[in-house]
MDAnalysis code that builds the backbone (N, CA, C; Angstrom):
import MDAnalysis as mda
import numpy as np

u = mda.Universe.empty(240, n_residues=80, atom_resindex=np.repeat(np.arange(80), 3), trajectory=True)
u.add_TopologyAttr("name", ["N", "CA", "C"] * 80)
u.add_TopologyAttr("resid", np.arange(1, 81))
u.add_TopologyAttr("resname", ["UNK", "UNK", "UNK", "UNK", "UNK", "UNK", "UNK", "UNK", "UNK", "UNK", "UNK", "UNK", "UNK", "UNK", "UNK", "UNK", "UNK", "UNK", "UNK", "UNK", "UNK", "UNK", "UNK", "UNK", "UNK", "UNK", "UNK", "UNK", "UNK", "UNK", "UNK", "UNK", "UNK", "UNK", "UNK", "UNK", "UNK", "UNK", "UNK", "UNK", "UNK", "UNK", "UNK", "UNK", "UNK", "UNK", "UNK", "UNK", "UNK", "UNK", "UNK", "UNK", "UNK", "UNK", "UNK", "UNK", "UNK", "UNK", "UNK", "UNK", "UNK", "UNK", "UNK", "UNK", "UNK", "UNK", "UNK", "UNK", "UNK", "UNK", "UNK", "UNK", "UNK", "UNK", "UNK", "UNK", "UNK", "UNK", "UNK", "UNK"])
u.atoms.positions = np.array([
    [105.847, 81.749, 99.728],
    [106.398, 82.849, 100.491],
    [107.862, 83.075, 100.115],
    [108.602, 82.034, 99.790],
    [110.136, 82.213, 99.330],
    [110.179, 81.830, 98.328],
    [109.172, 81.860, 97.147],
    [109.613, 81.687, 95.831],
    [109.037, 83.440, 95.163],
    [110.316, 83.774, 94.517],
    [110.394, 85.024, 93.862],
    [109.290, 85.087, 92.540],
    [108.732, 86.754, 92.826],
    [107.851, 86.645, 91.495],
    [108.081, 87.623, 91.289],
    [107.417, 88.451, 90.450],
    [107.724, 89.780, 89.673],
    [108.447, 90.726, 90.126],
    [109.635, 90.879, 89.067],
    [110.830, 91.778, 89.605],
    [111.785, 91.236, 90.606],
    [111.395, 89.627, 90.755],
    [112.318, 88.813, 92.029],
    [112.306, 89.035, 93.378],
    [110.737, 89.295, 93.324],
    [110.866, 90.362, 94.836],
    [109.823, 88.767, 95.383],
    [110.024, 88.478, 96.892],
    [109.209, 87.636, 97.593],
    [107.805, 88.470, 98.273],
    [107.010, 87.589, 98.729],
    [106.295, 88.437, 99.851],
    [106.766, 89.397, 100.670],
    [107.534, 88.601, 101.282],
    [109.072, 88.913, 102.201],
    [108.979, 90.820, 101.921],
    [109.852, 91.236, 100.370],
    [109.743, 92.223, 100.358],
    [108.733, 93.089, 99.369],
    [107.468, 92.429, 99.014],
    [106.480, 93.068, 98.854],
    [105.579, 93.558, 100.172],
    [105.627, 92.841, 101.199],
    [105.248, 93.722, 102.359],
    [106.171, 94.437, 103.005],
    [107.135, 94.768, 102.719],
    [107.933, 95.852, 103.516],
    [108.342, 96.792, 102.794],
    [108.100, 96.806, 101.465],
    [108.424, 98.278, 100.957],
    [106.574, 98.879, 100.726],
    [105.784, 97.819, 101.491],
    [104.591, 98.791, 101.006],
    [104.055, 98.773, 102.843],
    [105.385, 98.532, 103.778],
    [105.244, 99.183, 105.225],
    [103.806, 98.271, 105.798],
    [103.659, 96.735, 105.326],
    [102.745, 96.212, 106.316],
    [103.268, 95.385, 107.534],
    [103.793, 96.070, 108.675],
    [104.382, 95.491, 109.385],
    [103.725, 94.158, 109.990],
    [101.948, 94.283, 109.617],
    [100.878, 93.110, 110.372],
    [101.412, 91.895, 109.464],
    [101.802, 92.290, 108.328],
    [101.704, 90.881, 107.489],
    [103.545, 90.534, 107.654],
    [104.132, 91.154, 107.567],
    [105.311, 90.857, 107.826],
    [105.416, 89.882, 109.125],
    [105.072, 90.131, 110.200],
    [104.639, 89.378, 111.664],
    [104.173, 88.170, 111.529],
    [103.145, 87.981, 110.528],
    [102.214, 86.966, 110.400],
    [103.375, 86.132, 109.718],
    [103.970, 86.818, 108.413],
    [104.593, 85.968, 107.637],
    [105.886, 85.010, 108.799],
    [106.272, 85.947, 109.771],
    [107.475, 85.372, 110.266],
    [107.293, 84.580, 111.458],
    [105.942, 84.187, 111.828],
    [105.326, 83.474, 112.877],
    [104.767, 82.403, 112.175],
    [104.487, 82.551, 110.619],
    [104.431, 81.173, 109.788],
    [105.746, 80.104, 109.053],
    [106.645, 81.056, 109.013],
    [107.925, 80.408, 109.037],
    [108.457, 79.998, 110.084],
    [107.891, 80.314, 111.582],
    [108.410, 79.644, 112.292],
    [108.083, 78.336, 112.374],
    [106.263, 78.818, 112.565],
    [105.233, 77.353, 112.736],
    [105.995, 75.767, 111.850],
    [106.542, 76.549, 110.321],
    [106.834, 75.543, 109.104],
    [107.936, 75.040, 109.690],
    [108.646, 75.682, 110.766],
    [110.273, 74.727, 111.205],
    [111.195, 75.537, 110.429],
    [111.414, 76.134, 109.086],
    [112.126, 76.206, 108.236],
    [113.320, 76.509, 108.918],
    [114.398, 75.693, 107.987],
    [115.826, 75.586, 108.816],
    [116.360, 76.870, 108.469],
    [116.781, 77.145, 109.430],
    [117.899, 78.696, 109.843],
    [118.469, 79.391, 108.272],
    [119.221, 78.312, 107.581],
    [119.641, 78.595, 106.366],
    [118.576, 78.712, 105.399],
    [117.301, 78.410, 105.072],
    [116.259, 78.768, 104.587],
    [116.015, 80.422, 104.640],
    [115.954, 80.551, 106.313],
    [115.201, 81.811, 106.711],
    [116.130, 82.756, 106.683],
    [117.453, 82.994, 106.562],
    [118.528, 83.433, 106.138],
    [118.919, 84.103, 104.907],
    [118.860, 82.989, 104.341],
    [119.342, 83.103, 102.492],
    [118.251, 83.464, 102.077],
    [117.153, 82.774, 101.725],
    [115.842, 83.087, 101.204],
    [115.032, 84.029, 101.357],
    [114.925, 84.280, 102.548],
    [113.715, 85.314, 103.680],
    [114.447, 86.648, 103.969],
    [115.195, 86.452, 104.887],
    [115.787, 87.919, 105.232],
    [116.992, 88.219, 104.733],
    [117.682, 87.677, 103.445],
    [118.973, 88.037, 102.779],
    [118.753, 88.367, 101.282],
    [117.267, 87.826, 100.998],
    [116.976, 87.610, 99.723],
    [117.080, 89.085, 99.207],
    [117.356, 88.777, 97.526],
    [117.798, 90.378, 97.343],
    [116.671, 90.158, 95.821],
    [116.235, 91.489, 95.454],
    [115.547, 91.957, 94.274],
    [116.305, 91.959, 93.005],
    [115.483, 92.052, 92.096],
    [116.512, 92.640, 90.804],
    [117.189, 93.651, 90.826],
    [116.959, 94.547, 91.908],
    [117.858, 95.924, 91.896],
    [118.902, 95.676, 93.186],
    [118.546, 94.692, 93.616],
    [120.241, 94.321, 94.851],
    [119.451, 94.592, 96.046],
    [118.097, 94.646, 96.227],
    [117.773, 95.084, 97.694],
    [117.330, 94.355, 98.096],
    [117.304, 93.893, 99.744],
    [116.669, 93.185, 100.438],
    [115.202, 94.089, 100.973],
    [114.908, 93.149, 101.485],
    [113.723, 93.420, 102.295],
    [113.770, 94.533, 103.635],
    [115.036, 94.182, 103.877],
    [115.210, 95.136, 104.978],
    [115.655, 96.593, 104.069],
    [116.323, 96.743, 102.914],
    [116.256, 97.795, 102.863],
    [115.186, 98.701, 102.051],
    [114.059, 98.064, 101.733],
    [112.871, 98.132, 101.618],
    [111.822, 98.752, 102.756],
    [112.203, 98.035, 103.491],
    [111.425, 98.760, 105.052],
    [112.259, 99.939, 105.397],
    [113.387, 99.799, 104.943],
    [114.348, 101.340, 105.579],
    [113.720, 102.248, 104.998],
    [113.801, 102.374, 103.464],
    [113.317, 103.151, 102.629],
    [111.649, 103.992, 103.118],
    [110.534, 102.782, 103.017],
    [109.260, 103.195, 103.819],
    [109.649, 104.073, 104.812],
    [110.234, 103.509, 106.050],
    [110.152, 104.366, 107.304],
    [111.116, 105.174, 107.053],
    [111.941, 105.789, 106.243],
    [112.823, 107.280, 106.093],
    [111.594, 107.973, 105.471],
    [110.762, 107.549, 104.044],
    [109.570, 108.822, 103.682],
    [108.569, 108.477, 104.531],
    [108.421, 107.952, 105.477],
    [107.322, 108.471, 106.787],
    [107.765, 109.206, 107.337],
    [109.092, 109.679, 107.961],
    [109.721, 109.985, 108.671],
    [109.703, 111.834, 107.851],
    [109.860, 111.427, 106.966],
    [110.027, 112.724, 105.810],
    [108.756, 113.446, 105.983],
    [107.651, 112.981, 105.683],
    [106.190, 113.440, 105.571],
    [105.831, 113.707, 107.011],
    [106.227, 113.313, 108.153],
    [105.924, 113.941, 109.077],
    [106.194, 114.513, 109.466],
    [107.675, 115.176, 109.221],
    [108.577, 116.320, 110.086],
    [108.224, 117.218, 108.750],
    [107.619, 117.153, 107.520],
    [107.439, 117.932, 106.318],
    [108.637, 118.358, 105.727],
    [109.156, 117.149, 105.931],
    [110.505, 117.716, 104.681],
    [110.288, 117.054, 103.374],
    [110.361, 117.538, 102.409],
    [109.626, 117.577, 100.841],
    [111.583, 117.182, 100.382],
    [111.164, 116.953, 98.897],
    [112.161, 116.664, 98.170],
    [113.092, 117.666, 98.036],
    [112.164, 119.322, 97.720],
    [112.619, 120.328, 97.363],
    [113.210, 120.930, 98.126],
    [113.237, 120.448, 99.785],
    [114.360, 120.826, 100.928],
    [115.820, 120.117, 100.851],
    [115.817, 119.339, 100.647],
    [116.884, 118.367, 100.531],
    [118.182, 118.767, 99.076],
    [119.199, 118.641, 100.124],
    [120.555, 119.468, 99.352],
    [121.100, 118.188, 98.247],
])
């Protein structure tokens, strides 16, 4: 779960830029179960960054701004 694989991305943020909030939950109720110390779940889990500098959280930002887009129907071609 905190060892990086393709493109340096974890589980971590392969489920949040593809918006599975069920597995994200699961994942962070199994890091609890494991104990993992604070600085683990920190650095590794929710700080960890990609080859392009992004975390996980801004991975999930990204998802929920084009949901957000597709439902109010604002397209690319609106945007200044």
């Amino acid at each position: 779960m905190l060892s990086k694989v393709e493109f340096m991305e974890t589980v971590w943020h392969k489920a949040a830029e593809e918006g599975h909030v069920e597995i994200l939950m699961y994942l962070w109720i199994w890091c609890k179960e494991l104990q993992l110390k604070p600085e683990e779940l920190i650095n590794e889990l929710l700080l960890s960054k990609d080859e392009y500098m992004q975390t996980a959280w801004h991975k999930a930002a990204n998802v929920a701004m084009l949901r957000y887009y597709r439902k109010c129907g604002i397209g690319l071609k609106n945007c200044s």
